[in-house]
N, C-alpha and C positions, 0 to 999 in steps of 0.2 A: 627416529624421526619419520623416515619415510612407511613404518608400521602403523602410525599415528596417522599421518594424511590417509592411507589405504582404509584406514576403519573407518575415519571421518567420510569419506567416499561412500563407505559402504552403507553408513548409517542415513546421508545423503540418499540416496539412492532407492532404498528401503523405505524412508518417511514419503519421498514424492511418489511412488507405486500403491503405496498400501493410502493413499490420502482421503479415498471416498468415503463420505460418510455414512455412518451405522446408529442405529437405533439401538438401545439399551434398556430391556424389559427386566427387573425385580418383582416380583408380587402385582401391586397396584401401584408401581412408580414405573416410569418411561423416563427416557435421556434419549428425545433426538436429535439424529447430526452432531454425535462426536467422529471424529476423524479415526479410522481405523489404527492409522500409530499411535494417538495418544491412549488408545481400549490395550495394545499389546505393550506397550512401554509403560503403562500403569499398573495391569497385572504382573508385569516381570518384576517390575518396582517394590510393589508388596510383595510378591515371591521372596526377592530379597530379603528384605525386611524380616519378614517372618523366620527364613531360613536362620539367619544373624541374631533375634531374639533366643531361637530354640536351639539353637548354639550358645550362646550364653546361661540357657538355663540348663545345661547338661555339664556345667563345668562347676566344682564350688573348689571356691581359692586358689584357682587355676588349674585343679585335680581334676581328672573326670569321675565323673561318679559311680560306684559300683555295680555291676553287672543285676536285676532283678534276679537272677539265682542265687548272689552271694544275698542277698539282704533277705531272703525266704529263709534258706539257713540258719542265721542266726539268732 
């Protein structure tokens, strides 16, 4: 419990420091004034995400899948 309040603290603490807002250039698309935690907690968000997908796809029927050596061999 009190591991739980310390992170909430920390994530507390973290969002109001990091709050000022950033511009976001793609190509010929702009995003201005999003808040810097919502730009770091988005990308970590899809890090996830991604991570979790390409771990699922490395798995088939719960097996991991053979090494690119073995399947050149055979």
């Amino acid at each position: 419990m009190i591991g739980v309040f310390l992170f909430v603290i920390l994530i507390a603490v973290f969002a109001v420091q990091n709050a000022g807002p950033v511009s976001i250039k793609l190509f010929f698309w702009t995003v201005p004034g999003i808040p810097l935690v919502l730009v770091i907690f988005g990308t970590a968000f899809c890090g996830f995400v991604a991570g979790v997908l390409l771990g699922r796809l490395t798995k088939k029927g719960g097996q991991k899948l053979p090494p690119l050596t073995d399947i050149k061999e055979k």
